[in-house]
N, C-alpha and C positions, 0 to 999 in steps of 0.2 A: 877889851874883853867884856866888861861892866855892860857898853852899848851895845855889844852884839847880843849877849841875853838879854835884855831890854826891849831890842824888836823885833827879837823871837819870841817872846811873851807875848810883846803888843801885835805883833801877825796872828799867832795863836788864838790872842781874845777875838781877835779879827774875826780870822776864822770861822772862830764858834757863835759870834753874831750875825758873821755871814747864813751861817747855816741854820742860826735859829729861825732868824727872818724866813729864808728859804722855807724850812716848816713849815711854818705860819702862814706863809704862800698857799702850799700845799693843805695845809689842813683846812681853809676858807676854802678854797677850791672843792675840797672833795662834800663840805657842809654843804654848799651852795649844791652840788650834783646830788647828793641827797637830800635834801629839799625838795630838788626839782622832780627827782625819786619819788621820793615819799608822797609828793603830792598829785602826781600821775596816779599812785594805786590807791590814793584815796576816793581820786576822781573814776579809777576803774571800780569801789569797789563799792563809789556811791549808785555809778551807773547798774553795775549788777545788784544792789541790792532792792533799786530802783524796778530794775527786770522782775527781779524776784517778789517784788511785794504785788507789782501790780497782775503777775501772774496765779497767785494764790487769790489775791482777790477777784481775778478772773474764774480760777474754779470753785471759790467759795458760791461766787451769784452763780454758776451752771448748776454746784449739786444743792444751792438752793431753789432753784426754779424746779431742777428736777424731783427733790423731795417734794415740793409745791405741787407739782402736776400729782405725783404719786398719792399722796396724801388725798388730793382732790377725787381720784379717781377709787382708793378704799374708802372715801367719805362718800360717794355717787354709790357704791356698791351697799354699802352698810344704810344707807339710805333706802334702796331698792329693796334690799331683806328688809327694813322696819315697814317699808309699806305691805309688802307681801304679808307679812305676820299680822299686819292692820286688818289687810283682808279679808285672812282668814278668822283671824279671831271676830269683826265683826258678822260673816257666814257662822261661823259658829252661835253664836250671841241671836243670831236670826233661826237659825235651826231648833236652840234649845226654847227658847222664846213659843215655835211652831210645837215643840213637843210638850212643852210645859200645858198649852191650849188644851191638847190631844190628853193629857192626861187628866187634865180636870173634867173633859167631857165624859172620858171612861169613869174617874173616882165617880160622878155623879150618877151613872148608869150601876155601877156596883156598886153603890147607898142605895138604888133604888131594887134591884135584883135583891141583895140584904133582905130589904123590906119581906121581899113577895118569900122569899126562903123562908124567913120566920113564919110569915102566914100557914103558906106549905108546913112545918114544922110543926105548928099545933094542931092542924088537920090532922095532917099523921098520926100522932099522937092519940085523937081521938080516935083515927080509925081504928089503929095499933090496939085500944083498949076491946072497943068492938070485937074487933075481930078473934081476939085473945078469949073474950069470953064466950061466941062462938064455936072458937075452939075448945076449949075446958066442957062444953054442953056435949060437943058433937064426941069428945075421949070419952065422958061420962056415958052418953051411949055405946056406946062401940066396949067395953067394959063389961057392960051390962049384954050385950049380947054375946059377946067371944067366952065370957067366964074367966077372962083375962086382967091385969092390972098394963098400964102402959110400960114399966119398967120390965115386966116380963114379956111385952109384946119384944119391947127393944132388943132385949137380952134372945130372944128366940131369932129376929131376924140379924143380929150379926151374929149369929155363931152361922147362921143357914149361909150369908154374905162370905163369911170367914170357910166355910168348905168350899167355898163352891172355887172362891179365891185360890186356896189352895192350890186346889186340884189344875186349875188353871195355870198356876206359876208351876206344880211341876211338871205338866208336859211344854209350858213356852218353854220353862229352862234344859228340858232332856232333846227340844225341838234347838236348842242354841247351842247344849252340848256337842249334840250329832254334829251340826253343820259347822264348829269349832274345829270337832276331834277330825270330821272327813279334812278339811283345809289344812290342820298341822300335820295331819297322819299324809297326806301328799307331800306339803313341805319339807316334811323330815324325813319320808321315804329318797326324796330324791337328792337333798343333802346326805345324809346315809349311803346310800347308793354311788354318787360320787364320790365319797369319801372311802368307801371300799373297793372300789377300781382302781383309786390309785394309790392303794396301798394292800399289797398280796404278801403275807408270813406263813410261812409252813408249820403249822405246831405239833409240836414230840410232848408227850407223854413222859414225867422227869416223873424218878420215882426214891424210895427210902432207899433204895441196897444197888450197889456197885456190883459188879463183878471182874475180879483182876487172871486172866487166863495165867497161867505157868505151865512154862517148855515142856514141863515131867510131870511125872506122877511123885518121884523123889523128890522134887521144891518140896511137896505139903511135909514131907519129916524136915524137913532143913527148916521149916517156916517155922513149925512146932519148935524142933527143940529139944534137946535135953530135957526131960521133965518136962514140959511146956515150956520153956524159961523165956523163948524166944516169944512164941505167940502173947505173953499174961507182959512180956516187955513193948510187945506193939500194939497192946492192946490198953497198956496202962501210960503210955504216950499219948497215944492217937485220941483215946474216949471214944475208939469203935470197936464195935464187936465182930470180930472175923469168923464165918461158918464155914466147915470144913467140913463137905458131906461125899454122899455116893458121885457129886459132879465129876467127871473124866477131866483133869487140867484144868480147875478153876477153882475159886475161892470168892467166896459171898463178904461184901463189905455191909455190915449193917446197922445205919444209925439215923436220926429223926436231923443229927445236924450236918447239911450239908460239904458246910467249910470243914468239917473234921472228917467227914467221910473222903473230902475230896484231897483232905493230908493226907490220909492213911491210904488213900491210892496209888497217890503219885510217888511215896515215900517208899509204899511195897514196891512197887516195881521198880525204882532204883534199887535198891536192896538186892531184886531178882537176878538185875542186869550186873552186880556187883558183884554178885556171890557169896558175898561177907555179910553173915547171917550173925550177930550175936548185939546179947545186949545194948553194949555201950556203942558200937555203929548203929542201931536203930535209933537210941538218941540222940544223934550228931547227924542221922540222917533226916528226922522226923524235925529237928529244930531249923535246922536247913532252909527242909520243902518251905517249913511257915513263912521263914523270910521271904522264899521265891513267892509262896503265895500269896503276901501280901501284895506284892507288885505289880501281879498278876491282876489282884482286885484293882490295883491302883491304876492301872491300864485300861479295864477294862469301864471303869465310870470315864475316866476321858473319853473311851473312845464311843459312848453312850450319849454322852453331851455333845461330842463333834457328831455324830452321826444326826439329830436333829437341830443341829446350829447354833447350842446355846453356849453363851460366852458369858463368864465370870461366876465359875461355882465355887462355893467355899471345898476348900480342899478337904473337910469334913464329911462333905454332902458328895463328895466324888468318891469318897472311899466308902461311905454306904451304898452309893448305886451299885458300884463295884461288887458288894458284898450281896446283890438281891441277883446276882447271876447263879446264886446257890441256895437260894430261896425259893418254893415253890408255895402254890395255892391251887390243891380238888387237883395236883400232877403237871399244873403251868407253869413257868417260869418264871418268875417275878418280874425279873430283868425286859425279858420281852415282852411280856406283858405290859409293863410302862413307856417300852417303847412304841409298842403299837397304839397304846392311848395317848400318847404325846403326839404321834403321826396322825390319828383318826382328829381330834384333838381340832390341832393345827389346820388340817384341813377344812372341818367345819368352819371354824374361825370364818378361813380365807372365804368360805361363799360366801358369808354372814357377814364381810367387810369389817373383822373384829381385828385386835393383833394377833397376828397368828404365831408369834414368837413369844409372844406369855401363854399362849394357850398350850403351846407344844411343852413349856418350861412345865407349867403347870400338870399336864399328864405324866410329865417324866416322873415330876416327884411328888405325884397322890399317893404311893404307896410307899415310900422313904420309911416311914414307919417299920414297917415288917422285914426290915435290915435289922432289927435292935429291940423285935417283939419279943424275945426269946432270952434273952440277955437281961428286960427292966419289964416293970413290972407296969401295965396298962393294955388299952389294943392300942393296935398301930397307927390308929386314927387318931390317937388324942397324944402317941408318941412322935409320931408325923410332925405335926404340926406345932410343937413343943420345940422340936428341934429345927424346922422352917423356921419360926419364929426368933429362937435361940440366934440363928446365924444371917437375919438382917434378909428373910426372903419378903418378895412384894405382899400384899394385905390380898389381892386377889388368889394367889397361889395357895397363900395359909387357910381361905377359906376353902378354897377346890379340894385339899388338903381334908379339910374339917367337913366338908358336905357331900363328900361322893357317895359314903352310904345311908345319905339320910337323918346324921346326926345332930347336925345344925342346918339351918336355913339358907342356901344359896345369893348370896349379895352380889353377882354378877350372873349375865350372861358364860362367859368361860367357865364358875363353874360348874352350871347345868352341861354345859357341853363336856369337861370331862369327866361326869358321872357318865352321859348319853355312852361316851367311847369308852367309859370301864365298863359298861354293861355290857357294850356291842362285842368288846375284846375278851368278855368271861361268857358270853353266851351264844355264839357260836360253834357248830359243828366241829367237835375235835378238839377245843381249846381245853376244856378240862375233863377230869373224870369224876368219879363219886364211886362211894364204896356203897356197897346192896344193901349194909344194914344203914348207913343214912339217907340212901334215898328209900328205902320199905319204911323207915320213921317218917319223912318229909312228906312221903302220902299219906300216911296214917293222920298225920297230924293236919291236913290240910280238910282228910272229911270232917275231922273230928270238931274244925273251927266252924268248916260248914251247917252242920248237925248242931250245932249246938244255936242256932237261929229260931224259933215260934215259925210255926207255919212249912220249914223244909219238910220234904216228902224223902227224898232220896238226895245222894252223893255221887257221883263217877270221876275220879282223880282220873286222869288219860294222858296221851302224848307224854308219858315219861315225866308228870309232874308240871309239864308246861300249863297244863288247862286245866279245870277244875268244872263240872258243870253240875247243877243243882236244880233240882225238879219240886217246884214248891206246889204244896197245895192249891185249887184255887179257888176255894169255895171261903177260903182264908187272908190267901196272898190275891190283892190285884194289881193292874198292870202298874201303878204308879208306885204301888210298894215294893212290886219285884225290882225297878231299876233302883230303889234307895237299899234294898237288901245288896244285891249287887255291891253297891258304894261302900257298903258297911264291911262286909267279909271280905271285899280288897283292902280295907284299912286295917281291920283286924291281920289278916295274913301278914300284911308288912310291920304291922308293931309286935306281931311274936316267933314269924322266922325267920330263918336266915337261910338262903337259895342263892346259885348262881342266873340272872338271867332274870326273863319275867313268867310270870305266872296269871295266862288271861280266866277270868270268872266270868260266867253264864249262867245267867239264871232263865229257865223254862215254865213256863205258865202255861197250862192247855187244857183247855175244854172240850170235852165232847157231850156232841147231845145222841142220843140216840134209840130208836124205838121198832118195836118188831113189828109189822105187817102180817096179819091172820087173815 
C-alpha cells in the first residue's frame, strides 16, 4: 500500500514536469513567433516611416520652390512699381526743375514792371497834384460866376437826381405792378374758376327766430297755460323767448343762440305731438331734446370731417364743428361755410401741387373759434387757434387759423389759400346778408376815410359798397400821387373795417383844357 502511493506521487511529480517542460516548449515557441512578429512590423513601420519622411520632404522642396517662384514673381512686381515710381518722380524732378526756370524768369520781369509802376506812381502823383489844383482854380471860378459855393451846387444836383429818380422808380414799379397784378389776376382767375366748377352749394339765408306751426289755434292757450305757467316754464328751460302774435297756427321762437333756439324747437313740438302740456314734462322734455342734441351735434362734425376726408380729429374739435351747424355769420351758416372753404381750399392746393388734405383740414377748421365765441371771452380768431393749438393741430393749420383775417402773417402757402376761399365763400352772390343800418354805416365810413386825404375832390361809394371811387384834384394830385393815394386809402379801409368780400378803390385824375372860339 506504502508503494502504491509512492508511484502515484512519483507519476504525479512526473506529470507535472511533464507538463512544465511542455510549457516551456510552448512559451519559447510562441517568444520566438513574436520576435518574428515584432520584427516584421518594425520592418513595416520602418519602411512606412521611410515612405513618410521622404514624402514630406518631397512636399517640403515643391512648396519650397513654389514659394521661391512666388516670391520671385512679387519681387519682379514690386520691382516694376519701384521703377515706375523712379520714373515718374524723376519726370516730376524734371518738370519742377522747367518750372522753377519759368518762374525765375517771370520774378524777374515782375521786379522789373515793380520798377516802372513805381515810376508811373510818382508821375501820378504829380499829375494828381496838378491836376487837383487845376481843379480848385476852375470851382474857384465856376463859384464866382454861379453865386454858388460847390457844397450847395452838390446839394442842388442830388436832390434834382433824387426827383427825377423817384419819379422814375414810381412808374417802373406801377409799370412792374400792372404787369405782376395782370399775370396773378389770370392765374388766380383760373385757379378760382376751377375751383368753383367743381364745387356748387346752394345758400339759405339762416336767420334769429324759428317758427314752430301748431294744428290749432287752441295749442297757443294750451302752450300758455294757466297764468302763463306753461309758457314763463319753456321759456325759463329753453333761454328762448316764445312770441305769440296775430300769426294764424304759429308761434315765433326768438333768440341770438341758435343751439337753444333749436332746443326749444324740437322740445315744443314733442310737447305738441304729446299733448302733455305742464311744467314738469317740459323739463323732462327740454332735458331730453339736449341729450338728443348733443348727438346730433356729435354726428353732424363726423359727418363734416368724412365728407371732406379728414381722419383723426380730436373728439373735442368734432363736437365744435358739430356745434357751427348753428352758428351763423351776415345769415351763413357756419358749418357750410367751412365746408365750402375746406373744398375751395383743397382744390386750389390740388392745381398748385400743394397737400390738398391739410389744405381742406385747414378750411374746415379756420372758423372753429365761433363754436365757443359766445361762451369765452376773445374773437374767434385768437379762440380758434388757442384751442387748434390746445389739442395737438399741425403749425400750418394754427396759422390758416390765425391769418384768414389778416391778423397775423401768412407762413405758408395754404394759408393764403384759405383766406383766398373764406373770402371767395363770404363774398359771393347770396352767401350772406347785412342789415341797412350797417351797410348805410359801412358807406358812410368808407367816404369818410376817403375825404379825409389832401387833395380828394369828391367820393362815390357804388356797387353796394364793393367800389369806392375818388375824384382827386389835379392841379394838386398827380398821376404818380394818385396811384400812391390809391395804396394808401386801401390800407387804411382794411386797418379800420370790417366788410364781407373786397372792396376795389379808384382814384380819377382829369384834366381838361378848354377855350371858347369868337
Amino acid at each position: 500500500m506504502e508503494s502504491f502511493d509512492i508511484i502515484s506521487i512519483f507519476t504525479y511529480i512526473l506529470a507535472i514536469a511533464a507538463g512544465f517542460l511542455l510549457y516551456l516548449g510552448l512559451t519559447k515557441l510562441k517568444i520566438r513567433k513574436a520576435k518574428v512578429s515584432a520584427e516584421g512590423i518594425i520592418e513595416d513601420a520602418n519602411a512606412k516611416a521611410d515612405t513618410i519622411i521622404k514624402e514630406a520632404i518631397l512636399d517640403a522642396k515643391t512648396h519650397a520652390y513654389e514659394f521661391k517662384l512666388e516670391s520671385e514673381k512679387q519681387l519682379k512686381v514690386h520691382k516694376n512699381e519701384i521703377n515706375e515710381l523712379e520714373n515718374a518722380l524723376s519726370q516730376r524732378e524734371k518738370l519742377i526743375d522747367r518750372r522753377d526756370i519759368a518762374v525765375q524768369g517771370k520774378e524777374e520781369n515782375i521786379a522789373q514792371k515793380v520798377k516802372q509802376l513805381e515810376e508811373k506812381e510818382k508821375n501820378l502823383g504829380k499829375l494828381e497834384t496838378q491836376l487837383q489844383e487845376k481843379i480848385d482854380a476852375k470851382v474857384g471860378e465856376l463859384e464866382k460866376i454861379a453865386a454858388m459855393s460847390a457844397k450847395e451846387a452838390k446839394e442842388e444836383l442830388f436832390k434834382q437826381v433824387e426827383q427825377q429818380i423817384a419819379a422814375e422808380m414810381t412808374g417802373y414799379i406801377k409799370e412792374q405792378e400792372d404787369e405782376a397784378k395782370s399775370k396773378a389776376t389770370m392765374l388766380a382767375r383760373d385757379i378760382i374758376a376751377n375751383a368753383i366748377n367743381r364745387y356748387a352749394q346752394e345758400e339759405t339765408v339762416e336767420r334769429t327766430v324759428s317758427v314752430v306751426a301748431l294744428p290749432s289755434e287752441e295749442m297757443k292757450g294750451r302752450i300758455i297755460g294757466r297764468e302763463g305757467r306753461n309758457i314763463k316754464a319753456i321759456e325759463q328751460a329753453t333761454g328762448v323767448d316764445l312770441i305769440i302774435d296775430d300769426t294764424p297756427e304759429a308761434i315765433t321762437l326768438s333768440c341770438f343762440d341758435p343751439i337753444r333756439r333749436e332746443v326749444a324747437r324740437i322740445s315744443l313740438e314733442t310737447l305738441i305731438r304729446d299733448g302733455r302740456i305742464q311744467p314738469g314734462r317740459i323739463e323732462e322734455v327740454v332735458t331730453k331734446t339736449r341729450a338728443e342734441l348733443d348727438e346730433v351735434i356729435r354726428k353732424t362734425g363726423e359727418d363734416a370731417a368724412f365728407e371732406l376726408g379728414i381722419s383723426r380729429l380730436d373728439s373735442g374739435i368734432i363736437k365744435h364743428l358739430g356745434k357751427l351747424k348753428y352758428r351763423t355769420s351776415y345769415g351763413q351758416n357756419a358749418l357750410q361755410h367751412s365746408l365750402e372753404v375746406g373744398h375751395l381750399a383743397g382744390f386750389m392746393a390740388a392745381e398748385l401741387g400743394l397737400n390738398q388734405q391739410l389744405a381742406r383740414r385747414a378750411g374746415l377748421l379756420h372758423d372753429i373759434g365761433k363754436a365757443m365765441d359766445r361762451e369765452k371771452e376773445g374773437s374767434h380768431v385768437e379762440l380758434g387757434a388757442k384751442y387748434a393749438k390746445k389739442h395737438g393741430e399741425n403749425a400750418t393749420v394754427i396759422n390758416a387759423i390765425e391769418s384768414h383775417h389778416g391778423d397775423v402773417p401768412a407762413t405758408s402757402v395754404i394759408s393764403i389759400l384759405v383766406a383766398a376761399a373764406d373770402t371767395l365763400s363770404a363774398a359771393r352772390p347770396g352767401s350772406r346778408s347785412e342789415t341797412i343800418e350797417n351797410y348805410i354805416q359801412r358807406l358812410e365810413k368808407l367816404e369818410e376815410i376817403a375825404k379825409s386825404f389832401d387833395g380828394v375832390d369828391k367820393v362815390f361809394a357804388i356797387q353796394a359798397g364793393r367800389e369806392i371811387r375818388i375824384v382827386v384834384k389835379p392841379d394838386k394830385i398827380d398821376d404818380v400821387r394818385s396811384h400812391q393815394i390809391a395804396r394808401e386809402i386801401k390800407d387804411k379801409i382794411e386797418a379800420e373795417l370790417t366788410y364781407p368780400g373786397n372792396i376795389k378803390v379808384t382814384v380819377i385824375r382829369e384834366v381838361r383844357a378848354s377855350e371858347i372860339a369868337k
